[in-house]
C-alpha positions as CSV (number, residue, x, y, z in Angstrom):
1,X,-3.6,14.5,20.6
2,X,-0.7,11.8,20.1
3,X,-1.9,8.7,17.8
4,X,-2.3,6.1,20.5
5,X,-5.1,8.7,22.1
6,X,-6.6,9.2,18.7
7,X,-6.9,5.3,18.2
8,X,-8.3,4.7,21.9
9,X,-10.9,7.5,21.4
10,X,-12.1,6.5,17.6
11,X,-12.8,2.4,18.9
12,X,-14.7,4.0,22.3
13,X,-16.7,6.0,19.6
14,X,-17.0,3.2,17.0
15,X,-18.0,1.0,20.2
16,X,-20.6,3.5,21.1
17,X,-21.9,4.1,17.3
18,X,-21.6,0.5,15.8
19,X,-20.8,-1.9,18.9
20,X,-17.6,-2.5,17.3
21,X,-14.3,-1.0,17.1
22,X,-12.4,-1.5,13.9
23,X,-13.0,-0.2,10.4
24,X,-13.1,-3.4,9.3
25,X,-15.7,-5.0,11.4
26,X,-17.9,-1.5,10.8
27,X,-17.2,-2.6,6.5
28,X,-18.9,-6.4,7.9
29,X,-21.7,-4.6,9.5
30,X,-22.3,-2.0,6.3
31,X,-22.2,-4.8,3.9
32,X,-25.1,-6.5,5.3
33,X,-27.3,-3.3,5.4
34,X,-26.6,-2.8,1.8
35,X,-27.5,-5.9,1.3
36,X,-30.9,-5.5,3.4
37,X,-31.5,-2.3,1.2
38,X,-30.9,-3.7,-2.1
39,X,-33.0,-6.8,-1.1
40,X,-36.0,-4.5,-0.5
41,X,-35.0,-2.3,-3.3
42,X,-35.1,-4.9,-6.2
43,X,-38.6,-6.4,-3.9
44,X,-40.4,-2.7,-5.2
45,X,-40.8,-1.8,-1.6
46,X,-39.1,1.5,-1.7
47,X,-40.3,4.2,-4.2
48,X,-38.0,6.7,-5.6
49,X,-38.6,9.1,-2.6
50,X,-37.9,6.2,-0.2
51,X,-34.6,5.3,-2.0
52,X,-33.6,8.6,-2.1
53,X,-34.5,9.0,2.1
54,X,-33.1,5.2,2.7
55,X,-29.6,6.3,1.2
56,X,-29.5,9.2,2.9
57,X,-29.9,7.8,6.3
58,X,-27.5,5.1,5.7
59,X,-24.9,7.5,4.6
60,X,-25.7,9.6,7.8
61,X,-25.0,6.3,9.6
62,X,-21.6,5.5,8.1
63,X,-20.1,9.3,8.0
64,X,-18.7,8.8,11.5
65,X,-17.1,5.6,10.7
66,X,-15.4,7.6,7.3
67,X,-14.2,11.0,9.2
68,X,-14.0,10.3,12.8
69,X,-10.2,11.6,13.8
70,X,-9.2,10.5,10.4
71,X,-6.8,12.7,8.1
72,X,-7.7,13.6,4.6
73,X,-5.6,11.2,2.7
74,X,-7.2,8.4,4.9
75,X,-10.7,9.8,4.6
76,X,-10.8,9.3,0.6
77,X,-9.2,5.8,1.2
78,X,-12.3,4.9,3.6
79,X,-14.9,6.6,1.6
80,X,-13.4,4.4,-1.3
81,X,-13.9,1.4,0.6
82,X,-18.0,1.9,1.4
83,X,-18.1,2.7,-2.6
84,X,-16.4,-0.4,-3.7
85,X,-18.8,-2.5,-1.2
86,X,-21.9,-0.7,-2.8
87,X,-20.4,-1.4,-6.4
88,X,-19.7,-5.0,-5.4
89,X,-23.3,-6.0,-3.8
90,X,-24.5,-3.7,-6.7
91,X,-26.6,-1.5,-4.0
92,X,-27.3,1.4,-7.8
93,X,-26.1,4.6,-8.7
94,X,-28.7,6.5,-5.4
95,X,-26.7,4.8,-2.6
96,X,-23.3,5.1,-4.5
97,X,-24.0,9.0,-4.9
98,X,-24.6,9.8,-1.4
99,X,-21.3,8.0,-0.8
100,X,-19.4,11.3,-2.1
101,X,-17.6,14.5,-0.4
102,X,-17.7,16.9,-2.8
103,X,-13.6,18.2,-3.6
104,X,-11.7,15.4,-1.3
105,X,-10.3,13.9,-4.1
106,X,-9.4,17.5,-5.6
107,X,-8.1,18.0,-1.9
108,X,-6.0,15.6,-1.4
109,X,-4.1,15.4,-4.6
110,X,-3.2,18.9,-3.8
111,X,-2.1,18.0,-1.0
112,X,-0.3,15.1,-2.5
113,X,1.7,17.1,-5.0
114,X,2.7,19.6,-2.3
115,X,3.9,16.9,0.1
116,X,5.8,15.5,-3.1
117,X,7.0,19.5,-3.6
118,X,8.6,19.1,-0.3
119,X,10.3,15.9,-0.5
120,X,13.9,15.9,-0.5
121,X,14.8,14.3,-4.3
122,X,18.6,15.7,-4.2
123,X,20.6,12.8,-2.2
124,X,23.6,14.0,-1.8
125,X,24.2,10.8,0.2
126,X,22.4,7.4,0.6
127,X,21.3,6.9,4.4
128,X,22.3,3.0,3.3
129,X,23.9,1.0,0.7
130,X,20.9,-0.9,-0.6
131,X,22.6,-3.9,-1.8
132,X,24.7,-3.9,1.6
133,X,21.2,-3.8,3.7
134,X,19.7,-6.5,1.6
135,X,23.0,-8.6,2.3
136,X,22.5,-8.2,6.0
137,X,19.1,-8.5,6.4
138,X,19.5,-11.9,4.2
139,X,21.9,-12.8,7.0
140,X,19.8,-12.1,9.6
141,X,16.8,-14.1,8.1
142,X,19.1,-17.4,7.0
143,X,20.3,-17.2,11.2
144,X,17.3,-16.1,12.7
145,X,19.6,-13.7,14.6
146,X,17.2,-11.1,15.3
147,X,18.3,-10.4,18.9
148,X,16.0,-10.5,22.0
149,X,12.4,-11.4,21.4
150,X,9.8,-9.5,23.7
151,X,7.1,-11.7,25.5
152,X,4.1,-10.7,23.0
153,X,6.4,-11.5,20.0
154,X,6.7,-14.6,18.7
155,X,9.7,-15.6,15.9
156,X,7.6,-16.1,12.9
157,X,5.9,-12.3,13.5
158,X,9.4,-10.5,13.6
159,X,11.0,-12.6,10.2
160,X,7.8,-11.1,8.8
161,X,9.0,-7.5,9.5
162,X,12.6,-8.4,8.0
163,X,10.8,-10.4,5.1
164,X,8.7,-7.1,4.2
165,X,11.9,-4.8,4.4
166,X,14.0,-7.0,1.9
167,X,10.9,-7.5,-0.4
168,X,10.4,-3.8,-0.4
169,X,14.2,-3.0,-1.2
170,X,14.8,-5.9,-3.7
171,X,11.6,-5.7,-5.7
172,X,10.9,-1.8,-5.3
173,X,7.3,-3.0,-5.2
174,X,4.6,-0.7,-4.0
175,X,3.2,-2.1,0.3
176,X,0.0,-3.8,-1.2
177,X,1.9,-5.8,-4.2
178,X,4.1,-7.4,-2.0
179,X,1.6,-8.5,0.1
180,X,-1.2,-9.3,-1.4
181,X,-1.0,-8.9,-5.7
182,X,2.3,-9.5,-6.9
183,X,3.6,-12.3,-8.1
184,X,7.1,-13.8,-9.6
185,X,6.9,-16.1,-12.3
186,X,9.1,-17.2,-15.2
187,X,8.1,-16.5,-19.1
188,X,10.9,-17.8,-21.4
189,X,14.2,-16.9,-20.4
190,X,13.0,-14.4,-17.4
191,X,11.3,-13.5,-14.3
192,X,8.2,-11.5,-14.8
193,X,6.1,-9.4,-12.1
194,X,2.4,-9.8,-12.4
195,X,-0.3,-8.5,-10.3
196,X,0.7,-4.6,-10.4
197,X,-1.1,-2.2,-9.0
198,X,-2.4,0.7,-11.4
199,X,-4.9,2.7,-11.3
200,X,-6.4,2.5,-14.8
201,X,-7.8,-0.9,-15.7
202,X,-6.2,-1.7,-18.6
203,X,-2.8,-1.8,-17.1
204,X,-3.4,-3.8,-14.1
205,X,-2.7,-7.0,-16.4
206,X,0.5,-5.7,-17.1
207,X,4.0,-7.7,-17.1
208,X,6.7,-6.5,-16.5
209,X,10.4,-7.8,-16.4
210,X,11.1,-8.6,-12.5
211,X,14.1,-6.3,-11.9
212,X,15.5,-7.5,-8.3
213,X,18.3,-6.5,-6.4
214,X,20.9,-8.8,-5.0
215,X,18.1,-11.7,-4.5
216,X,17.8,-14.2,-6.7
217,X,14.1,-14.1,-8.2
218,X,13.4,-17.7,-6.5
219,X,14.7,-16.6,-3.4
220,X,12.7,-13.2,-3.9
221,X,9.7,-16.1,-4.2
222,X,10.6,-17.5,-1.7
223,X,10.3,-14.7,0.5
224,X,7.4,-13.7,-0.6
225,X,5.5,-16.8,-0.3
226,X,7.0,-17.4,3.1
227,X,5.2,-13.9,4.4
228,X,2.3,-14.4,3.1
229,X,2.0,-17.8,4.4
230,X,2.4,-16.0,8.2
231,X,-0.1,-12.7,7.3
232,X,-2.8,-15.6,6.3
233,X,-2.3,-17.7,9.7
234,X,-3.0,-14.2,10.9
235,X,-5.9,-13.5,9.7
236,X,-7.8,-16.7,10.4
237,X,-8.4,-15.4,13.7
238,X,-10.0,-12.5,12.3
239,X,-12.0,-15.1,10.0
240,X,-10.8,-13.6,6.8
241,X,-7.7,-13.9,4.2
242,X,-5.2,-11.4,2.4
243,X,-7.3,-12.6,-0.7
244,X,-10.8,-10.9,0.9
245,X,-9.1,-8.0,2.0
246,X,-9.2,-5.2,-0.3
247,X,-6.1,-2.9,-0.4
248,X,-7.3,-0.4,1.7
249,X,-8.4,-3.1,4.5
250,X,-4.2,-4.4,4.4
251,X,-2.7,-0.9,4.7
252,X,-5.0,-0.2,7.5
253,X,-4.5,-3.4,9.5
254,X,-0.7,-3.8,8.3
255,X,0.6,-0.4,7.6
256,X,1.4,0.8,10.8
257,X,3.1,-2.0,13.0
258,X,5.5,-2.9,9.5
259,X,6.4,0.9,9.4
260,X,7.2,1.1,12.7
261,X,9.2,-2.2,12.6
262,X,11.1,-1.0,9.4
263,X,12.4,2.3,11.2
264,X,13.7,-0.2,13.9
265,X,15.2,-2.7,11.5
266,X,17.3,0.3,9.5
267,X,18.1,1.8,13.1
268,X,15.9,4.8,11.9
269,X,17.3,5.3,8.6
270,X,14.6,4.6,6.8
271,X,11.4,5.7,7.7
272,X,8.9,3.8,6.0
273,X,7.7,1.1,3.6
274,X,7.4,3.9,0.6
275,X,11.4,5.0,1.4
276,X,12.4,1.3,0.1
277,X,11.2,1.8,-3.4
278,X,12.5,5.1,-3.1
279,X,16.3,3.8,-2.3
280,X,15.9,1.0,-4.7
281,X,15.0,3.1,-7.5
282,X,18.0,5.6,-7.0
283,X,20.3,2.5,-6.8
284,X,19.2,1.3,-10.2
285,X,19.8,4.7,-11.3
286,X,23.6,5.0,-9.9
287,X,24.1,1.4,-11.2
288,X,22.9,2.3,-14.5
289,X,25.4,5.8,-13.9
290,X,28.4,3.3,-13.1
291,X,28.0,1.1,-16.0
292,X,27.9,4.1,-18.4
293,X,30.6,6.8,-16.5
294,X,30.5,8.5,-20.0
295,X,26.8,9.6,-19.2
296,X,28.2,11.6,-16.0
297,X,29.0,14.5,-18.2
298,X,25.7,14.8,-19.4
299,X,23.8,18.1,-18.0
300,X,20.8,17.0,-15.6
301,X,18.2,18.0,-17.9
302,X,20.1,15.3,-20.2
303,X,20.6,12.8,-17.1
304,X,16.9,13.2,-15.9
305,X,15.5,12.4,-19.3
306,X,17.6,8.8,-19.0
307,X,16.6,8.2,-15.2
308,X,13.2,8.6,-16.4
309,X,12.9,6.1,-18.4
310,X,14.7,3.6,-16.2
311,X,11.8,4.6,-13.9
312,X,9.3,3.5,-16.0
313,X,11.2,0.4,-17.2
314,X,11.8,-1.1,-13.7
315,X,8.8,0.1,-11.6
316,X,6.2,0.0,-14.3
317,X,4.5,3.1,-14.2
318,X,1.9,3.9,-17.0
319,X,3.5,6.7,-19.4
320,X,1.7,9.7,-18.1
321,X,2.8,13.1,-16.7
322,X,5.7,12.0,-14.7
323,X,4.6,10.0,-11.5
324,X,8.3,9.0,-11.3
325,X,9.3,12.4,-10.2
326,X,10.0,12.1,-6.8
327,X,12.8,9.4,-7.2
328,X,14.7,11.8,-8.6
329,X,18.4,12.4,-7.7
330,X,21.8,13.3,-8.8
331,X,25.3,13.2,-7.6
């Protein structure tokens, strides 16, 4: 079953089930019944027993909405979603718990590090010159050439596909940062990047020296604040912001049509949104290589060592086993 049949079959279902037919009208519809059940909760009308049945039955409710046609990856994304809505309305540890498949997350980052296993990490060859693609691109966007419009596209909708695929390969920033969390500002004598996304608390305050390729950090900005500006027109049809969303809620609404668009913009050389922080990290690595040629004689063990730490000095990562290790490359 091709995707378009998967996504027509899931709303008829959702229809059926919910009497809607997006995830994130279902979230609306959830949020309100744990509201209801916490109301009566904290009112003494439910004993243990009937907590314990409530939650049950309301997890029965939502597994549809969680699994239906959904892959694995996507299934612990969704499930994460109900959880964070039960921690926000604080609906107690009984709901929370039902909320829970036991091994997906054990699952999936299996599956993860396989898919990573497979990755091709020895470029023999770019696909593009980075810095050329963010010159033409920047071309494009200051001309507004973009070529023939279709009829259910207007002008401001496709400079947000080309805005998201120079963010994504002059920043190297992850999908969600650029549109929703990060931010540019200047602290002393340079540009920082707050609003990383990291999945231990601590860090998520964390600056880090905005390392940007070609663009100017106001222009970068610029950019940035020029797309969001279009994704929150957007959404005021759908009655809601980019600050309501969660990140799950933007990668499902977004993900798809700014993939599809970036495989167009690159004339299929780059696949998607996670490929542009891919190529920019490599190109800070060969500029790095270019600057010091004596380093080429280094053995790759040697080489890798070095690339590792520009990793983790211009994407940020936490200092862990190495989640840097599928930018890796040699020439």
């Amino acid at each position: 079953m091709n995707k378009t049949l998967i996504a027509n079959q899931r709303a008829i279902t959702f229809k059926a089930l919910y009497g809607v037919t997006t995830q994130t009208e279902i979230l609306k519809g959830f949020k309100k019944e744990v509201q209801g059940f916490k109301a009566m909760r904290d009112n003494g009308e439910y004993s243990l027993l009937d907590e314990c049945e409530e939650s049950s039955k309301i997890f029965s409710k939502y597994t549809l909405a969680i699994t239906f046609l959904y892959p694995l990856a996507t299934i612990k994304n969704n499930l994460k979603e109900y959880r964070e809505v039960i921690k926000e309305i604080k609906g107690g540890d009984t709901l929370r718990k039902k909320f829970h498949f036991e091994g997906l997350y054990t699952t999936v980052s299996k599956n993860t590090e396989k898919e990573k296993q497979k990755r091709e990490t020895n470029f023999e060859k770019m696909p593009i010159s980075v810095k050329d693609e963010i010159k033409r691109v920047r071309n494009i966007l200051d001309t507004n050439s973009f070529g023939r419009i279709r009829k259910n596209q207007n002008m401001e909708q496709i400079r947000s596909y080309y805005l998201a695929y120079i963010l994504g390969l002059s920043t190297g920033r992850r999908f969600t940062e650029i549109f929703k969390t990060i931010k540019i500002h200047k602290k002393n004598n340079e540009f920082v990047f707050i609003g990383l996304l990291k999945k231990k608390d601590e860090l998520k305050g964390q600056q880090i020296k905005a390392h940007i390729l070609e663009l100017s950090p106001l222009e970068a900005r610029k950019y940035l604040n020029e797309l969001r500006t279009y994704l929150n027109d957007k959404l005021k049809g759908k009655n809601t912001s980019l600050g309501e969303l969660s990140e799950s809620q933007i990668n499902s609404m977004f993900s798809k049509v700014y993939n599809n668009n970036i495989l167009k913009i690159s004339d299929k050389k780059v696949s998607n949104f996670h490929e542009l922080r891919h190529f920019y990290t490599i190109t800070y690595q060969d500029i790095y290589l270019a600057q010091n040629p004596h380093l080429k004689d280094n053995s790759k063990e040697e080489l890798e060592s070095i690339f590792k730490d520009i990793r983790y000095t211009i994407l940020g990562h936490e200092i862990k086993s190495d989640t840097t290790s599928t930018y890796i490359t040699f020439k």
